[in-house]
N, C-alpha and C positions, 0 to 999 in steps of 0.2 A: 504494500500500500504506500510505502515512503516513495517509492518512483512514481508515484502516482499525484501525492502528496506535492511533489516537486514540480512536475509537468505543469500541472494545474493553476500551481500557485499564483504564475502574471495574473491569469484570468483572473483570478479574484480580486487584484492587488494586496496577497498576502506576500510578504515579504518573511521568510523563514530565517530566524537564526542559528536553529539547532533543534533537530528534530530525531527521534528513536523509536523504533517501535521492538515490543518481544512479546511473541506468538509462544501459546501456552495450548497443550492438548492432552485432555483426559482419555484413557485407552484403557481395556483391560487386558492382561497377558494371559489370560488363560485357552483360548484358541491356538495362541503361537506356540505354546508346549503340549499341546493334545492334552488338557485339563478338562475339558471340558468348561459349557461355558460360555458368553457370549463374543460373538466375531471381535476379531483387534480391528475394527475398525475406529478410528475416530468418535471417541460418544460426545465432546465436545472441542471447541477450538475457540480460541479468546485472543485475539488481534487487542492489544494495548500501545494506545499510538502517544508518543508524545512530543509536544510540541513549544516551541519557544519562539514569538515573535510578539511583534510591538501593534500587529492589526487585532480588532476589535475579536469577540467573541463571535461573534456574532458570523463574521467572516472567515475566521477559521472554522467554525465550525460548515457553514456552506463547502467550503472547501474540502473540507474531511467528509460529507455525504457524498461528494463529487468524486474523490477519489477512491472511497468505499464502493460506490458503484462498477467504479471504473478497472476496480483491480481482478484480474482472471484469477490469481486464488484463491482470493475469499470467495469470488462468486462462485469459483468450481467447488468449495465446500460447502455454500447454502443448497448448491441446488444440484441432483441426481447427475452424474455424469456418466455415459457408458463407458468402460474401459476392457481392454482386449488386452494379451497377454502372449506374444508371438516371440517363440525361443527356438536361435539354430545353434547346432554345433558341428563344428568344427563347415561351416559357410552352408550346411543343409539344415532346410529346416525339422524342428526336433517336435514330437508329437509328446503330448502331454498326457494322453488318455491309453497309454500303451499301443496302442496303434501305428502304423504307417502313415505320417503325412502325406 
């Protein structure tokens, strides 16, 4: 979201002095060691953005709905992605279901 944050910023007229963000995510490990259990997926993710500049509230925060929009990771975790999973070895591809590719 900081490149985001950044890009943005003319538009608004915020002028940024120092800005951080640190991305927090709750998971549980019990799928990943065959515990049984619920998937390690993602069960939450927390974007903490912060920021230092001398324009109003009001304007950085426009700007931070703008870049919160604007950013492909957060959106690719709000919202359902399809993802595929294609492994070759040694330059063929490698079938994952015991089978022949």
């Amino acid at each position: 979201m900081l490149t985001q944050v950044a890009k943005f910023s003319p538009m608004y007229g915020v002028e940024i002095l120092a800005a951080e963000a640190d991305v927090r995510a709750s998971f549980s490990l019990a799928d990943k060691y065959d515990l049984g259990g619920p998937p390690g997926a993602f069960q939450e993710v927390q974007f903490r953005v912060t920021v230092q500049s001398r324009a109003s509230r009001e304007a950085v925060a426009q700007l931070c709905l703008h870049a919160e929009r604007a950013c492909h990771a957060g959106q690719s975790f709000r919202l359902p992605v399809p993802t595929r999973l294609e492994v070759s070895l040694n330059g063929e591809p490698l079938s994952l279901d015991g089978g022949p590719s």
